[in-house]
N, C-alpha and C positions, 0 to 999 in steps of 0.2 A: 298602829303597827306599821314598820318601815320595810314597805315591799319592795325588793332590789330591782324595779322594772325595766333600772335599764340593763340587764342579761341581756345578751344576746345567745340565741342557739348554738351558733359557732362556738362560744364560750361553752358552753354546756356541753356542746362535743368533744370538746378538745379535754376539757376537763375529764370527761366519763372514759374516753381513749387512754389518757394519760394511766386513769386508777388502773384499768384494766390492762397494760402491759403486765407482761410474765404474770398474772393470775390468773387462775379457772372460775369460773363461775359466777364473772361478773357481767351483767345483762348488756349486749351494744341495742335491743331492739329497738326500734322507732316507739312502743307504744311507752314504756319502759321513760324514754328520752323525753316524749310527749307529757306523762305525768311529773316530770320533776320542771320544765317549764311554766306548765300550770301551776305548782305549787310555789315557785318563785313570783308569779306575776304579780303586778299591781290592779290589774282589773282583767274585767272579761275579754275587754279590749286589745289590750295588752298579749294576753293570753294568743288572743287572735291573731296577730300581726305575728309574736311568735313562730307561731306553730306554721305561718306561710312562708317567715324565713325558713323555720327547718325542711318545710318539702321541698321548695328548691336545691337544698344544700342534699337531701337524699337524694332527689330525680338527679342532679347532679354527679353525686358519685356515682350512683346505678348507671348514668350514660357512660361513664367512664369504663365503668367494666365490660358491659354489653362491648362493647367499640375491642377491646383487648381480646375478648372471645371471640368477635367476627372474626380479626386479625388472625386469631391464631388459627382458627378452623380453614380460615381461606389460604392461609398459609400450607397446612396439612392437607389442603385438597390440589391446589397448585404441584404440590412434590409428589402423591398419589397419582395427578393425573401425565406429570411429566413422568414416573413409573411407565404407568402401564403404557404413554407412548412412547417410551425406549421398547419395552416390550415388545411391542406390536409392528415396529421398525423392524425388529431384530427376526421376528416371526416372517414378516413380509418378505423385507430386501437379504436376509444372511441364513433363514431356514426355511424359507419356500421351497426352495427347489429338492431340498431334502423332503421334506415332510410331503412332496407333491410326489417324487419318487416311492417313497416307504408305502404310501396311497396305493401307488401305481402297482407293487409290488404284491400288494393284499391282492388286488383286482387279477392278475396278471396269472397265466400260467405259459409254460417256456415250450417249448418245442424245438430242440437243439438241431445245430446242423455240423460236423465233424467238420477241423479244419483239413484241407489236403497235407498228408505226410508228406515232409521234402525229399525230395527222389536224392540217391544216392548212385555217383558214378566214377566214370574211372577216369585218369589224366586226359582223357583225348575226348570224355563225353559221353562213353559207350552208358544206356542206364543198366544198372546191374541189382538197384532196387524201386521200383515205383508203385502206384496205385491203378487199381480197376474200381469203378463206381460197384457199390452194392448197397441199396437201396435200406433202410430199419424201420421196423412197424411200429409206433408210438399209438395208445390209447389215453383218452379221458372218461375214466369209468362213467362220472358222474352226467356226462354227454351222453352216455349211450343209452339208448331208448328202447333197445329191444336185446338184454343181455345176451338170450336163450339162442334166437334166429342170429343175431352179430355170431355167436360163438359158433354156431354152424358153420355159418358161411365163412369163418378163419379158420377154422379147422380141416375144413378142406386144402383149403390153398396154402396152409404150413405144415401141411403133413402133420397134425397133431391130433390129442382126444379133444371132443367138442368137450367134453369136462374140464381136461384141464384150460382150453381156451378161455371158457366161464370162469373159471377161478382169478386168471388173468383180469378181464373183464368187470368182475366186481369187487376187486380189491380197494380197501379204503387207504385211496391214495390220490393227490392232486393229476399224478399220470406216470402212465406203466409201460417200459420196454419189454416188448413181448421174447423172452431168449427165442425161441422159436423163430422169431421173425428179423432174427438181427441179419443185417447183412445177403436181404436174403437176391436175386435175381430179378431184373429189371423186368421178365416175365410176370413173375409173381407179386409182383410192385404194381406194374398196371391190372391185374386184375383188382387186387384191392380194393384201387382208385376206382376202377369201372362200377363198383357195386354202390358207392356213395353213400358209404356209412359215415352218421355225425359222428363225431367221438375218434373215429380210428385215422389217423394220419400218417403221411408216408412220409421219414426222414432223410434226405442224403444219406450216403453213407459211403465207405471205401475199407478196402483191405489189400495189403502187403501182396505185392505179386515179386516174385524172383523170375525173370526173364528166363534165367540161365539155368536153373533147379539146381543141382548139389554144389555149384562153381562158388565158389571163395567160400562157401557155405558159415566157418568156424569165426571167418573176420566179418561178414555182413550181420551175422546175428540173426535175429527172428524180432517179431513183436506180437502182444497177445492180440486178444479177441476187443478190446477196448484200443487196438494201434497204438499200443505205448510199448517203447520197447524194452525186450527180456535180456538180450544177451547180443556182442558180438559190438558191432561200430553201431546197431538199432539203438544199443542201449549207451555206450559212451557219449554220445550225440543224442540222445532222447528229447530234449528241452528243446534245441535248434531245430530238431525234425518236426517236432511236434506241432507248433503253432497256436493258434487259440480258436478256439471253438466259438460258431457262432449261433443265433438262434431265427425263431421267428416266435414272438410274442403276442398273445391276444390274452382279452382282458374277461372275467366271467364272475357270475353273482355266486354267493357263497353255498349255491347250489347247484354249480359248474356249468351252470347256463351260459351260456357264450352273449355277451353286452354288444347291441348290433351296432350299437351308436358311438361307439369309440374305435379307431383303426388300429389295426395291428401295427405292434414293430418288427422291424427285420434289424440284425445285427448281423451285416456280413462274418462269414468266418477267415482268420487271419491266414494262410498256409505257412508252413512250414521254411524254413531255408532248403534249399536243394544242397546237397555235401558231396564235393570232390574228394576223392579221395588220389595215396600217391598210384595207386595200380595201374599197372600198363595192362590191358585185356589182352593184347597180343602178347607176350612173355605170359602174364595167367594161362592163357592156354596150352602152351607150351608147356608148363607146371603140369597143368590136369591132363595132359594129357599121358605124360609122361611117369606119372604116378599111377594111373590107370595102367598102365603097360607093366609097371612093377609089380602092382601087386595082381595082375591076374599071372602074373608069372611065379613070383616068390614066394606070394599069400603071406604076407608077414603080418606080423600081431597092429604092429603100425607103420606108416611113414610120415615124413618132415622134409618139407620144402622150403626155403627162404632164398628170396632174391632182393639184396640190399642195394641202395648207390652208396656205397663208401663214402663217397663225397659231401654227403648232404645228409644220408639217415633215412631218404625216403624208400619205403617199404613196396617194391616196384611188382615182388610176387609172392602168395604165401598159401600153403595149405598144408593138410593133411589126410591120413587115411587109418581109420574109417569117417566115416564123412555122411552128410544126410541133407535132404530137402528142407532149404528155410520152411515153404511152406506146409508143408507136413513134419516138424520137429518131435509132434508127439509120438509118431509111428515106431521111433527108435527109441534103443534106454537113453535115460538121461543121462549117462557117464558118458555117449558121444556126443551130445551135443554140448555140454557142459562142458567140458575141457577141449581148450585150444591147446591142442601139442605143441605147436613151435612156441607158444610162451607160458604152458603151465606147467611141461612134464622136463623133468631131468636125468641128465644120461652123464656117463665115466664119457668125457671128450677124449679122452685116450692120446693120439697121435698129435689130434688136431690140433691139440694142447700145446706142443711143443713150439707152434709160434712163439706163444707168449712169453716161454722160458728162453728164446731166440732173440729175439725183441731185445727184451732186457737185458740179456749179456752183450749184446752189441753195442743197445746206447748208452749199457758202463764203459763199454771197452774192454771186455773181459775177455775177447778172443778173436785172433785175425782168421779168417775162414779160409781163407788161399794158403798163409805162412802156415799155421799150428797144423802140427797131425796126433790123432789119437789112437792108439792100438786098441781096438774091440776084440775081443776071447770071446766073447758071447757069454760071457756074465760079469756083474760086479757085487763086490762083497759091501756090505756097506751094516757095519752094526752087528755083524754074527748074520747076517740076511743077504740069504742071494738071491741078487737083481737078476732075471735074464735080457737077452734078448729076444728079439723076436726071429731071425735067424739063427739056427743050431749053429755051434761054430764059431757066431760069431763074423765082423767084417774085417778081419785086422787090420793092416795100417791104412791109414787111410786122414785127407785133411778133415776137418771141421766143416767144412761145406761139404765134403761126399759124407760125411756121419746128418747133415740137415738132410742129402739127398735120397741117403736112405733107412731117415729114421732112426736112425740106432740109440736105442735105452741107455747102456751105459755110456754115451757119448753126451747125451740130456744129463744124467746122473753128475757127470764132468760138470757143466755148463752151470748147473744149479747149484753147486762145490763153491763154484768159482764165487757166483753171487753173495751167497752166502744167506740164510734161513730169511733174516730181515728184507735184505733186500728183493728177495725173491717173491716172497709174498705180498712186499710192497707194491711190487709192477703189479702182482695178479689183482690186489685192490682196485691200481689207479684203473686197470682197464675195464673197470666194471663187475669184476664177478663177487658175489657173495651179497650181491644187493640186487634190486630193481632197474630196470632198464629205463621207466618210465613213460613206457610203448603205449601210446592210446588205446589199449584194449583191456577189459576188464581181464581176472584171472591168472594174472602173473606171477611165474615163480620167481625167489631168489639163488636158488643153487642148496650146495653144500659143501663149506668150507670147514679144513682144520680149524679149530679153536687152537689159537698162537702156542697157549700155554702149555698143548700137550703135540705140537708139533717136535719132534726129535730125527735124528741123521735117516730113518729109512723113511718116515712122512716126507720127510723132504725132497727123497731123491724120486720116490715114487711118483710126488705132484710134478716135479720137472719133466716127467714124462708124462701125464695125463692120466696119471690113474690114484684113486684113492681120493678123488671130489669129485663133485658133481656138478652140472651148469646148465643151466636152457638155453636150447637151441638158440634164440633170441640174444643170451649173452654172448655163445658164442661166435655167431657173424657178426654181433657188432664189435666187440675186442678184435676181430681178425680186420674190420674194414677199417678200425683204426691204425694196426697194425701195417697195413698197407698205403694207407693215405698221408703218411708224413708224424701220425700222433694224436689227429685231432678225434676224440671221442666223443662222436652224433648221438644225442637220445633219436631212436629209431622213431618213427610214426606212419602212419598211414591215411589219416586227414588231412588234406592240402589246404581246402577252402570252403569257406561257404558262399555261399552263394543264393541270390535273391533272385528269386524266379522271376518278378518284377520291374525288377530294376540292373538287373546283372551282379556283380561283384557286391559284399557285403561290406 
């Protein structure tokens, strides 16, 4: 028998590979491969030499693989391990200071300190709002060591029940503003302090003084119990006055134990801008004082003050009556403190009116005041409707400038003829009425004006003389100070400046 002995295994390999593409279940194993070279061999020999080419030729490919898997593993751990040190970069140098803060934050509990409100004052300096120091009681339940005797001993010194002090006392909370104790006297501030209780801490603190008590009372405003303010230039200005609040930080274990080994932080608090405003305090007095004199004389249901600079818009005096204590606001109803008369309420301007219908007929050209004369009867017809005057009688003849000087209705009734319905309400637009002024102060009215569409010959003649709309006070001085100043129509204001208690001018 003719044994093929010179097979080689590579032959045998290549050949067993070859069958075995695209089929299932043809054997690649070494033992498998090792029985078909034996069965080719020519001897035992044979056989042998065989079967040590094949183990090379397997050790061989097996090296080859091993070496691809290293590759690939070290590959996979090279990009895992450049992962996690992108990670941990990012952690380090881009979210450290975050994640060291947020730390800080769990640790941490705050003990505020009120920034100073910015004082409010008048053109020359005078203050007309500022601050008195008053002390707030801040507790950390969780600090306090003896709720029972601690609420004694506050309950004395806030005038309160030692019950409700303990309720204060152990409420579950990081830390508790006592109301009792807000704001309370530098007296009662130091006794506190003298007793040396853990837990109960004494905050800064301040509230709203008005130098002056009821003086500009409706333009300053008020602010609450938290110095935020409610109403008046308090509240227009609220954010500038404001400032930012500052704290003192210390850091405690999740059983409000205070951590001795970490120091506190102090965050100064930021104050407020200090706000000029346009008021002259010498002319304000002169206002109050002169209003006072009216109304203990006349008792009238209200009065209105306004002193404008035509020139500019600045708001130099302003008040009314009835009138009240910024800092006692609560003592009165809230319908006086809540409405500013010179810019909420509206009244028939009547006579005063007749500027504006003056005005207008002049910069048409609608009437020479020395040449024209007009006959007043002391009444005009106008529509089936009789107009009167204000004089029985009447002024009969007389120029256009003695009908300005003494007022005369159907002399107006003329003038507003002349203009004609368009034109006439046109001027009463430009000069502001039936809108907003724009006056820094919350609570502003707009008036009350014809609607165009139902204005006919007696609306007409009646607004030429000031009756039959309505305006506030505020419309009215400022339409008259344009009227007077050449045309130029100022948004009124009473804010000049602010002002940086640190550094001067803002």
């Amino acid at each position: 028998m003719n044994y093929p002995s010179q097979m080689e295994p590579e032959k045998i390999y290549r050949q067993k590979r070859k069958q075995s593409e695209g089929k299932e279940g043809i054997q690649m194993d070494p033992l498998f491969i090792s029985f078909k070279v034996y069965s080719l061999a020519s001897s035992r020999q044979a056989y042998i030499e065989a079967c040590m080419k094949w183990r090379c030729l397997f050790l061989r490919v097996s090296n080859v693989t091993v070496r691809k898997r290293l590759a690939i593993a070290l590959a996979i751990g090279i990009v895992v391990f450049f992962i996690i040190d992108i990670r941990l970069g990012i952690v380090q140098f881009y979210l450290g200071d975050k994640l060291t803060g947020l730390a800080k934050d769990s640790w941490s509990r705050n003990i505020p300190f009120e920034a100073k409100r910015g004082e409010i004052l008048d053109r020359n300096g005078v203050e007309l709002a500022t601050n008195i120091s008053a002390p707030t009681v801040y507790v950390i339940p969780r600090q306090i060591e003896n709720p029972g005797e601690t609420a004694e001993q506050l309950a004395s010194i806030l005038d309160m029940t030692k019950e409700k002090a303990y309720q204060w006392l152990t409420k579950q909370a990081m830390s508790v503003r006592i109301p009792e104790g807000r704001k309370i006297s530098h007296e009662k501030a130091k006794e506190i302090k003298a007793l040396g209780i853990k837990g109960v801490y004494i905050a800064e603190d301040s509230k709203r003084h008005y130098p002056f008590g009821e003086y500009l009372s409706h333009v300053l405003g008020f602010t609450g119990s938290d110095n935020q303010g409610l109403m008046g230039i308090e509240l227009s200005y609220d954010k500038e006055l404001s400032g930012e609040k500052g704290f003192v930080k210390f850091y405690s274990d999740a059983k409000g134990k205070r951590l001795e080994n970490m120091a506190d932080d102090y965050k100064p608090p930021v104050d407020g801008d200090n706000l000029k405003l346009t008021i002259d305090s010498k002319i304000q007095t002169i206002v109050e004082r002169e209003l006072d004199n009216a109304e203990a004389t006349y008792d009238p249901d209200g009065i209105i003050a306004i002193a404008m600079d035509p020139n500019t818009g600045e708001i130099l005096a302003m008040s009314s009556r009835p009138t009240f204590d910024p800092a006692n606001f609560q003592n009165v109803p809230s319908e006086v403190y809540n409405r500013n008369l010179p810019v909420w309420s509206i009244y028939e301007p009547g006579s005063t009116f007749k500027i504006i219908t003056l005005a207008a007929a002049l910069e048409e050209g609608k009437v020479d005041l020395q040449k024209e004369h007009f006959y007043d009867s002391g009444h005009v017809e106008v529509s089936g409707s009789t107009l009167h005057c204000w004089k029985s009688g009447g002024h009969g003849d007389q120029t256009f400038l003695e009908v300005v000087e003494n007022s005369c209705n159907p002399g107006f009734v003329e003038l507003g003829n002349r203009l004609g319905k368009d034109k006439l309400f046109k001027y009463i637009n430009d000069f502001g009425f039936g809108q907003k002024t724009g006056i820094d102060l919350t609570g502003e009215g707009k008036g009350i004006m014809f609607n165009m569409d139902r204005v006919g010959p007696v609306e007409q003649a009646t607004t030429a003389f000031g009756q039959g709309v309505a305006v506030t006070p505020i419309q009215q001085v400022t339409a008259v100070s344009a009227a007077v100043n050449g045309g130029t129509l100022y948004t009124p204001y009473i804010a000049k400046e602010l002002v940086n208690p640190k550094m001067g001018k803002c």
